[in-house]
Kinemage of the C-alpha trace (Angstrom):
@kinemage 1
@onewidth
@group {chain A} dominant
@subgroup {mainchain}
@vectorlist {calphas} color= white
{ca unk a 1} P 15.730 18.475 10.373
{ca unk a 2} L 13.954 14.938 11.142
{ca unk a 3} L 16.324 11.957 10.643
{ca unk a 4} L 14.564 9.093 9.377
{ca unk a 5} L 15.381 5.343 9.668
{ca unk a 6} L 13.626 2.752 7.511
{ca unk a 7} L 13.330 -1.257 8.569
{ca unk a 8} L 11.997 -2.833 5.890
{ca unk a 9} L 12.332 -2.086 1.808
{ca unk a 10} L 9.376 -4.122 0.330
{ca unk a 11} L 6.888 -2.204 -1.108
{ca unk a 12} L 5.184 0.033 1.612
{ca unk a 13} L 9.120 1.399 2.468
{ca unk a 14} L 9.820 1.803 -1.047
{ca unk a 15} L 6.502 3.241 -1.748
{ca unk a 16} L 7.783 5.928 1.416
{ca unk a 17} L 11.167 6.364 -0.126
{ca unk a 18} L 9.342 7.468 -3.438
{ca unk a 19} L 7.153 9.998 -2.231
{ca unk a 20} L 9.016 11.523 0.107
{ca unk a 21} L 12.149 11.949 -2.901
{ca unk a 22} L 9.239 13.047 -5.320
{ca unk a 23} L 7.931 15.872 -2.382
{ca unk a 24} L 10.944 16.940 -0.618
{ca unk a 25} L 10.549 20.218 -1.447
{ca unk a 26} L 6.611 20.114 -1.880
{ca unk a 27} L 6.619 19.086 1.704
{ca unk a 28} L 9.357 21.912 2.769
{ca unk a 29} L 7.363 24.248 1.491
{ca unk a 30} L 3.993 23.760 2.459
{ca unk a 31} L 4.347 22.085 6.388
{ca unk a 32} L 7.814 23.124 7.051
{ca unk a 33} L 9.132 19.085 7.096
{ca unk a 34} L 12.503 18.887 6.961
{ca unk a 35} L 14.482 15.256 6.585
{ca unk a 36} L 16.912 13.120 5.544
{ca unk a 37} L 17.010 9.340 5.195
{ca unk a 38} L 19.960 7.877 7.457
{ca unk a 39} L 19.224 4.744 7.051
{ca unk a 40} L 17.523 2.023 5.412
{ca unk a 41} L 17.924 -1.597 6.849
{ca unk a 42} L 16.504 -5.060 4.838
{ca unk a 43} L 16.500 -8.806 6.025
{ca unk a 44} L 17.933 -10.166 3.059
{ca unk a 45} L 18.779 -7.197 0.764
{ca unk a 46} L 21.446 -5.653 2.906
{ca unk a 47} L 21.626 -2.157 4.621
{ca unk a 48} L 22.611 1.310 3.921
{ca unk a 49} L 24.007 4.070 6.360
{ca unk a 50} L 24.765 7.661 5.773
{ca unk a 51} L 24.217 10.402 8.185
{ca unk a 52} L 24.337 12.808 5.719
{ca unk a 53} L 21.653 11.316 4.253
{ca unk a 54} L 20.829 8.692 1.721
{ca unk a 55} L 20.150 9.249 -2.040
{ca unk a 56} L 16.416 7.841 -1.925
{ca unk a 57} L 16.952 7.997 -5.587
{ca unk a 58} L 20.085 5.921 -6.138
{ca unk a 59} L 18.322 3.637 -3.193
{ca unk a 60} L 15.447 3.027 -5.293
{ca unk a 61} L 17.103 2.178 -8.527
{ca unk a 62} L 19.452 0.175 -6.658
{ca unk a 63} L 17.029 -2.586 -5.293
{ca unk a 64} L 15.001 -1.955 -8.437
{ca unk a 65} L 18.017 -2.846 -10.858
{ca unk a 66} L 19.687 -5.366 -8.895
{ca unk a 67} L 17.513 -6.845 -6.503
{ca unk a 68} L 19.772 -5.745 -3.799
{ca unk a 69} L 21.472 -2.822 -1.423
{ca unk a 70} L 24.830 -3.990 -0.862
{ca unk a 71} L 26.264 -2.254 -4.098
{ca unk a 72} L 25.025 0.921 -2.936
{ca unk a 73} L 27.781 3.605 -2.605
{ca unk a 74} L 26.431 3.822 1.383
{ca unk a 75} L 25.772 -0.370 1.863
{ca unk a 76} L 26.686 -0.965 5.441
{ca unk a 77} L 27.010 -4.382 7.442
{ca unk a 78} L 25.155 -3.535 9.973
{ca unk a 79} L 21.855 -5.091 10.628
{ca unk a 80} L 18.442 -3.361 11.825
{ca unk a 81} L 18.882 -3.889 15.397
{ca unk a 82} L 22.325 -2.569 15.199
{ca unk a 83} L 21.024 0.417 13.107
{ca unk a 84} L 18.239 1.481 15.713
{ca unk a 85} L 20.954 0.801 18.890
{ca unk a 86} L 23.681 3.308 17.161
{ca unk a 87} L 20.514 6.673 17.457
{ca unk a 88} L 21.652 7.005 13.775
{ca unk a 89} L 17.764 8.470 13.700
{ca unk a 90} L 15.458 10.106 15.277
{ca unk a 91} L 12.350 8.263 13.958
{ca unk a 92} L 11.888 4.683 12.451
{ca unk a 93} L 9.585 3.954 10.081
{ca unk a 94} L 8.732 0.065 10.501
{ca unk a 95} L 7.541 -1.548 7.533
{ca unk a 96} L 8.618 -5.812 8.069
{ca unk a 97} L 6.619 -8.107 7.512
{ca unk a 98} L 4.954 -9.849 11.136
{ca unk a 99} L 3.966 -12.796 12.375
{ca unk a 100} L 0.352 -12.072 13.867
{ca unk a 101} L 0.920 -14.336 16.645
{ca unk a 102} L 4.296 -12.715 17.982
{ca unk a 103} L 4.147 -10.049 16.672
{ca unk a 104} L 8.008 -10.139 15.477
{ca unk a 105} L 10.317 -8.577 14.607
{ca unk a 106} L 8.748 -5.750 14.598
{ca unk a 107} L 7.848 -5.906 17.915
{ca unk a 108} L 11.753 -6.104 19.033
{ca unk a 109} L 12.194 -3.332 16.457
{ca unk a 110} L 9.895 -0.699 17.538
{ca unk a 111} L 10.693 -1.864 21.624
{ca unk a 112} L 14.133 -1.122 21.301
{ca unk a 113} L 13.861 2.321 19.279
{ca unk a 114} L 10.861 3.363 21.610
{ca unk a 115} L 13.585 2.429 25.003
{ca unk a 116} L 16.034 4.539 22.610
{ca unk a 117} L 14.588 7.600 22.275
{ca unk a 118} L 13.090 7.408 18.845
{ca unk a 119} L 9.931 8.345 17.499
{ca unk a 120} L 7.920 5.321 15.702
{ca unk a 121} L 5.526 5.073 12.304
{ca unk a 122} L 4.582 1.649 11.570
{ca unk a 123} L 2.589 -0.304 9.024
{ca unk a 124} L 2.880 -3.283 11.021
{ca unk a 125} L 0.075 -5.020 12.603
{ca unk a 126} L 1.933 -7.604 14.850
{ca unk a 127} L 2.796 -5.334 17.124
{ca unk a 128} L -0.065 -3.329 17.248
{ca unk a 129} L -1.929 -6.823 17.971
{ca unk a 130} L 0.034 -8.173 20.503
{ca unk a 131} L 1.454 -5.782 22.583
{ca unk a 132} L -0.477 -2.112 22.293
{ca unk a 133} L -1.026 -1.113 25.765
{ca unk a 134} L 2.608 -1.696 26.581
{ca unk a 135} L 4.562 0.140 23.432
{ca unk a 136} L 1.928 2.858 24.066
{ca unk a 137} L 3.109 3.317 27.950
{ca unk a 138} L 6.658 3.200 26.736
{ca unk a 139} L 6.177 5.986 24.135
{ca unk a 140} L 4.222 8.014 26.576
{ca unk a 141} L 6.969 7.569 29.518
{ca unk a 142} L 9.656 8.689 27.046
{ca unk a 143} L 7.538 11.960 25.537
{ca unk a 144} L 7.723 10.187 22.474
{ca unk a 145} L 5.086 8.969 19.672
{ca unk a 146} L 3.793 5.985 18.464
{ca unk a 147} L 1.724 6.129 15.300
{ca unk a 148} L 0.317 3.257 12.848
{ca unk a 149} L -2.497 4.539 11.033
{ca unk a 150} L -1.798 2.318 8.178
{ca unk a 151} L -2.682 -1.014 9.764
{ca unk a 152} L -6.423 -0.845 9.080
{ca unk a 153} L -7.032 0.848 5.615
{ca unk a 154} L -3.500 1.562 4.268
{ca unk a 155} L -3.619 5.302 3.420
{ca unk a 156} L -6.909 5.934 4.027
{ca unk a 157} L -7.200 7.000 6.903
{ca unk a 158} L -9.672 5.879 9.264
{ca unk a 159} L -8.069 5.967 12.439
{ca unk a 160} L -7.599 9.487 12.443
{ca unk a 161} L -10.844 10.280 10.788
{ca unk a 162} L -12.300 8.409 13.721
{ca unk a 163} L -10.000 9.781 16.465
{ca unk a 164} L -9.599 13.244 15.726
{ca unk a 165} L -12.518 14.640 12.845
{ca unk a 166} L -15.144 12.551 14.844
{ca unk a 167} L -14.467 13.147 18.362
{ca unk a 168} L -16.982 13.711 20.393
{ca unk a 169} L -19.767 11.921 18.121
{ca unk a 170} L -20.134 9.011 20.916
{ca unk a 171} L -18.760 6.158 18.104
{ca unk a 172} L -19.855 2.727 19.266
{ca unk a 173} L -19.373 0.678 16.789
{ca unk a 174} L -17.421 0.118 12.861
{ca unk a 175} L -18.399 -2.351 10.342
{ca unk a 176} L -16.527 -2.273 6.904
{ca unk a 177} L -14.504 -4.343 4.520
{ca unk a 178} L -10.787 -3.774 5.373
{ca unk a 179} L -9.405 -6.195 3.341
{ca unk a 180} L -8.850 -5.474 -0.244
{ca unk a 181} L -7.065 -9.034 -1.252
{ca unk a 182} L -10.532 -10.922 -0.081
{ca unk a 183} L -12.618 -7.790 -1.461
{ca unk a 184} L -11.136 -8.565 -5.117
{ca unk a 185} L -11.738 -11.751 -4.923
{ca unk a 186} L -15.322 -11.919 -4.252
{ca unk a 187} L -15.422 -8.957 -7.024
{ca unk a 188} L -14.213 -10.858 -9.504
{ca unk a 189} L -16.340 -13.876 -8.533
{ca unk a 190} L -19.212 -11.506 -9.243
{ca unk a 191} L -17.721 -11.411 -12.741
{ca unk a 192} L -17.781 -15.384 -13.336
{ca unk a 193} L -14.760 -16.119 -11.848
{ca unk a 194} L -14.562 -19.187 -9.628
{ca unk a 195} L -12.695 -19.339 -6.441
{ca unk a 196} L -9.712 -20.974 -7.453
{ca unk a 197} L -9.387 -17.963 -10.695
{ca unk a 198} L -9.705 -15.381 -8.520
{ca unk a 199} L -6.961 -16.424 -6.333
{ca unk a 200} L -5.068 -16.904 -8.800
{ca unk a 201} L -5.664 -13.877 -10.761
{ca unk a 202} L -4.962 -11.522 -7.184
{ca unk a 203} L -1.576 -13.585 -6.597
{ca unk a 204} L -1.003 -12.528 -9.935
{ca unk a 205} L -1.535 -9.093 -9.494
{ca unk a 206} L 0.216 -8.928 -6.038
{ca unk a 207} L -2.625 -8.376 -3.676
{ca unk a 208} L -2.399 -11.805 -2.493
{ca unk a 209} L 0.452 -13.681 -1.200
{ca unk a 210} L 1.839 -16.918 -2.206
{ca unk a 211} L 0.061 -18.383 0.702
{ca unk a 212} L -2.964 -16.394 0.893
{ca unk a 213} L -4.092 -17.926 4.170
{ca unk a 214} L -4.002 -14.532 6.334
{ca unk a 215} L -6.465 -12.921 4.046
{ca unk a 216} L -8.416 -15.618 3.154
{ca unk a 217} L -9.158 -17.579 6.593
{ca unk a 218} L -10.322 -13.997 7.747
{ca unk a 219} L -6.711 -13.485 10.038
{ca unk a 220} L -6.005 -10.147 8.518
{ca unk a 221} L -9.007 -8.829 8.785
{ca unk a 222} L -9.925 -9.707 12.545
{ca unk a 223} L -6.346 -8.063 13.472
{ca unk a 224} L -7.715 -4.813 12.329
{ca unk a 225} L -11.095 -5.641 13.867
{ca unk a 226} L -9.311 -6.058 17.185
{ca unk a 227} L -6.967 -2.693 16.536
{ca unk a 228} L -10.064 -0.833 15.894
{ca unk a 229} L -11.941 -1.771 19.572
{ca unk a 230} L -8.257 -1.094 21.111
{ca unk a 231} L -8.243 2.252 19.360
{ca unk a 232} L -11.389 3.003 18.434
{ca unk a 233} L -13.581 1.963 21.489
{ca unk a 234} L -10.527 1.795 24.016
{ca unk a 235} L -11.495 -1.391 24.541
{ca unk a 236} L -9.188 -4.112 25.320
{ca unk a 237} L -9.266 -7.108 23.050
{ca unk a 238} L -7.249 -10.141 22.209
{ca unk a 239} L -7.135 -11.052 18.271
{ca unk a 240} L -8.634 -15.039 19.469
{ca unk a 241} L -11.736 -12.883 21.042
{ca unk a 242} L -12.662 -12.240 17.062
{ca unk a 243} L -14.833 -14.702 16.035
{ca unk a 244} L -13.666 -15.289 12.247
{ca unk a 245} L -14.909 -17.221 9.333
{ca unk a 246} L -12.928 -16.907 5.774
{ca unk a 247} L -14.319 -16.537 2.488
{ca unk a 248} L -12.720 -20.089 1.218
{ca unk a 249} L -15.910 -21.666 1.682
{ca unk a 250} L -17.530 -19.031 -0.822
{ca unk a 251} L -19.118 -20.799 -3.890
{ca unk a 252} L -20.533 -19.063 -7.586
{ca unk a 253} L -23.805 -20.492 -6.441
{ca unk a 254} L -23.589 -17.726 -3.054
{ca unk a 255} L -22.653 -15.320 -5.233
{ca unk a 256} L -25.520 -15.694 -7.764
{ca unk a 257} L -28.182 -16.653 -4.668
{ca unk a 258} L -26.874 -13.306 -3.483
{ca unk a 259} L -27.486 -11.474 -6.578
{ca unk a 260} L -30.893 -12.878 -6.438
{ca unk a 261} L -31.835 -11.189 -3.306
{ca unk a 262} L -30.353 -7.949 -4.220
{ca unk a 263} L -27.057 -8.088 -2.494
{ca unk a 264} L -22.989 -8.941 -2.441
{ca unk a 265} L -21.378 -11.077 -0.526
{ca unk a 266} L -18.247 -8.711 1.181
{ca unk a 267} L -16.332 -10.239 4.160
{ca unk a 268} L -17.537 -7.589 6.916
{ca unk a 269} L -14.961 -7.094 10.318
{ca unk a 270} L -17.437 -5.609 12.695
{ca unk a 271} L -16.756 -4.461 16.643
{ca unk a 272} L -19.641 -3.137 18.276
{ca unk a 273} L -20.864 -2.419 22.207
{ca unk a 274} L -24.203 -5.477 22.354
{ca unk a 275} L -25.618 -4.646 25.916
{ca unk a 276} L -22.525 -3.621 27.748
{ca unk a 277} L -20.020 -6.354 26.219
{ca unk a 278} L -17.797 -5.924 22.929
{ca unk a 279} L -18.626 -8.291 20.519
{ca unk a 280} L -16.241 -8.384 17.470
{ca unk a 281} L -16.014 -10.982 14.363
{ca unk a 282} L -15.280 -11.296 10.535
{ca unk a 283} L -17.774 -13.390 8.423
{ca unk a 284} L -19.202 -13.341 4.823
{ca unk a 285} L -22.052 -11.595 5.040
{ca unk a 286} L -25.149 -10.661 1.879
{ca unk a 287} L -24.565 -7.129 1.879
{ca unk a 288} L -27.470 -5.105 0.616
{ca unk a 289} L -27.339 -3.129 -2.428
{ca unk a 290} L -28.602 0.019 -1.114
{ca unk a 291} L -26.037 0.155 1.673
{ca unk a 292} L -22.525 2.084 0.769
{ca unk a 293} L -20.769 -1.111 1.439
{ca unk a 294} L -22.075 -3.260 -0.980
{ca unk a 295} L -20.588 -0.734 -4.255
{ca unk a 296} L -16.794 -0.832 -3.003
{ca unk a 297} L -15.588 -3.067 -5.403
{ca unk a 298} L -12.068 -4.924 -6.237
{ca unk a 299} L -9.259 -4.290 -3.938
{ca unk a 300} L -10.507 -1.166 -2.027
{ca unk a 301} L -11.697 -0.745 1.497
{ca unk a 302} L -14.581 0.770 3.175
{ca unk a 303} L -15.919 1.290 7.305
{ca unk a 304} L -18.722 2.576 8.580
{ca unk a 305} L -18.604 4.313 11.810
{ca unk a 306} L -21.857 3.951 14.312
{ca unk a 307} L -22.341 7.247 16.147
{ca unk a 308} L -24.532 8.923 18.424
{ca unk a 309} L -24.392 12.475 16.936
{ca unk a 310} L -23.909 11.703 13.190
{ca unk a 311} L -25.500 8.325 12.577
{ca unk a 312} L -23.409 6.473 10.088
{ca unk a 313} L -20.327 7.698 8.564
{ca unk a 314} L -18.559 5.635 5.766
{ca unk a 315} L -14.861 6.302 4.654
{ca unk a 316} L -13.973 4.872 1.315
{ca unk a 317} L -10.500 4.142 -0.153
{ca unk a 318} L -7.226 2.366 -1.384
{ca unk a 319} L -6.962 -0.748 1.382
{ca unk a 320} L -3.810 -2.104 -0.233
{ca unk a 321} L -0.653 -0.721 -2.250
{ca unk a 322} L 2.953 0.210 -1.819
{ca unk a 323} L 2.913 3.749 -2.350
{ca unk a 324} L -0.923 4.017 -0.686
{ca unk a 325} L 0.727 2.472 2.591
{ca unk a 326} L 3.148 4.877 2.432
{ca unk a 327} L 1.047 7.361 2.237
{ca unk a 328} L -0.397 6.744 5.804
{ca unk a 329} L 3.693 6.332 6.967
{ca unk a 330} L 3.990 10.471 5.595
{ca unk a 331} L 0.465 11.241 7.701
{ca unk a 332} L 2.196 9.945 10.881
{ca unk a 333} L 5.086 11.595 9.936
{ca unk a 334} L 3.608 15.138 9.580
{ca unk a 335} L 1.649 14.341 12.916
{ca unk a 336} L 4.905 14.016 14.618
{ca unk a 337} L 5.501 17.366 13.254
{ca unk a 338} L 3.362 19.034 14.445
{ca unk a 339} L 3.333 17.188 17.945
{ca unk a 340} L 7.003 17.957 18.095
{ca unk a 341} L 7.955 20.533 16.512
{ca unk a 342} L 11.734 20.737 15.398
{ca unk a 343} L 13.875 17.342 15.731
């Protein structure tokens, strides 16, 4: 039995909470995973704590109905950091939102459950950004496991398609559009939309924030950019190596001029080895129509791996999306099944 503790219950923990109460048994069944929330911890929602384990159910309706956890039959005063120091779990799931530049407080989170014994799955790019090498030496010195494959393409999953199904193929290079909030956008300025609409229109329909700057100024995109020549290419990288240029400078008159030539406009993250040094940036770029990239459309993602055995392979999929993004959170968790065995 694997006892699970959740930090963070936006929408990526909430979208874990609902598939793994919809596939309990499904996932019984079929790989043998056995669990039980423990506990679920918010920043301004309050916390809940059962050992026995939590109603995901109840949970869900809870913060649904009310906004809130602390009416919860199992609402506890304890805060996250308290939660992870008590080994109420055995794994944390990490969902917060960061800071890019600190990488907090998921960084403290996932340092102190890692020095505790627990296993980690993570969403969170912060951490990933600024401090990889060392979280990865502390899960290694303590046998344990540190997984995030949901910081580049939500659920789909291209850091395991690029670390495990194409190993061996020699891959020097990935070029895609892994940001679906920027990816709508210049969509729907395909459609007649000006810049300022289709802002507004993605706010609206949650894929951008109220201040959109991380996914418009190009930040969110040159994160996973640098996470994919850490993990990718094992190269080491710092996220102010990316060169990055937004799409806020993006008229209807590119667009069209585009069209003209017979391409999009996409914002591309691309790390590649140029002559023995990594070069890595973000930028607006007139995508061809032929090329795979140029037909992934609204708020979906697509990469292209550069290999030596295979030539290009492209993955295509959901880049954004509560229950998508827990969908890579249940892939991590399965992987630390089967790396683990029995809790």
């Amino acid at each position: 039995m694997w006892d699970l503790g959740l930090v963070g219950f936006g929408n990526v923990g909430k979208g874990l909470a609902k598939i793994l109460d919809e596939e309990r048994d499904a996932l019984r069944r079929r790989y043998g995973f056995e669990f039980r929330v423990t506990f679920i911890a918010t920043g301004s929602r309050g916390s809940l704590l059962n050992p026995a384990g939590i109603d995901l159910g109840s949970a869900l309706a809870e913060v649904g109905e009310k906004g809130s956890l602390r009416g919860h039959a199992d609402a506890t005063d304890k805060d996250a950091l308290s939660l992870i120091r008590g080994r109420h779990a055995r794994v944390l799931a990490e969902t917060t939102v960061t800071d890019l530049r600190t990488g907090e407080p998921g960084l403290t989170h996932i340092r102190t459950a890692l020095d505790g014994g627990m296993h980690v799955v993570s969403t969170n790019k912060g951490p990933v950004s600024v401090a990889l090498p060392e979280l990865t030496a502390l899960a290694e010195a303590k046998g344990l496991s540190y997984l995030f494959e949901g910081v580049v393409m939500s659920g789909t999953p291209a850091l395991n398609l690029a670390r495990d199904a194409l190993a061996g193929c020699g891959i020097n290079g990935a070029r895609g559009i892994v940001n679906g909030t920027t990816n709508y956008i210049l969509s729907s300025m395909e459609e007649g939309m000006g810049y300022g609409e289709a802002l507004g229109k993605a706010q609206e329909l949650g894929y951008a924030e109220a201040d959109p700057t991380g996914d418009v100024e190009g930040w969110d995109a040159a994160v996973k950019a640098q996470v994919l020549a850490m993990v990718v290419l094992g190269e080491p990288l710092r996220l102010e190596e990316v060169e990055r240029v937004g799409i806020t400078g993006i008229t209807p008159e590119d667009i069209a001029s585009a069209r003209a030539k017979g391409a999009r406009i996409k914002l591309i993250a691309e790390v590649r080895r140029d002559g023995g040094r990594l070069a890595a940036r973000v930028t607006p770029e007139e995508v061809p129509m032929t090329h795979p990239l140029a037909g992934v459309m609204g708020a979906a993602n697509a990469l292209t791996f550069y290999t030596d055995h295979l030539g290009e392979v492209t993955i295509v999929g959901p880049g954004a999306g509560g229950v998508e993004t827990g969908q890579a959170l249940l892939t991590d968790l399965l992987a630390l099944h089967r790396r683990h065995g029995k809790a």
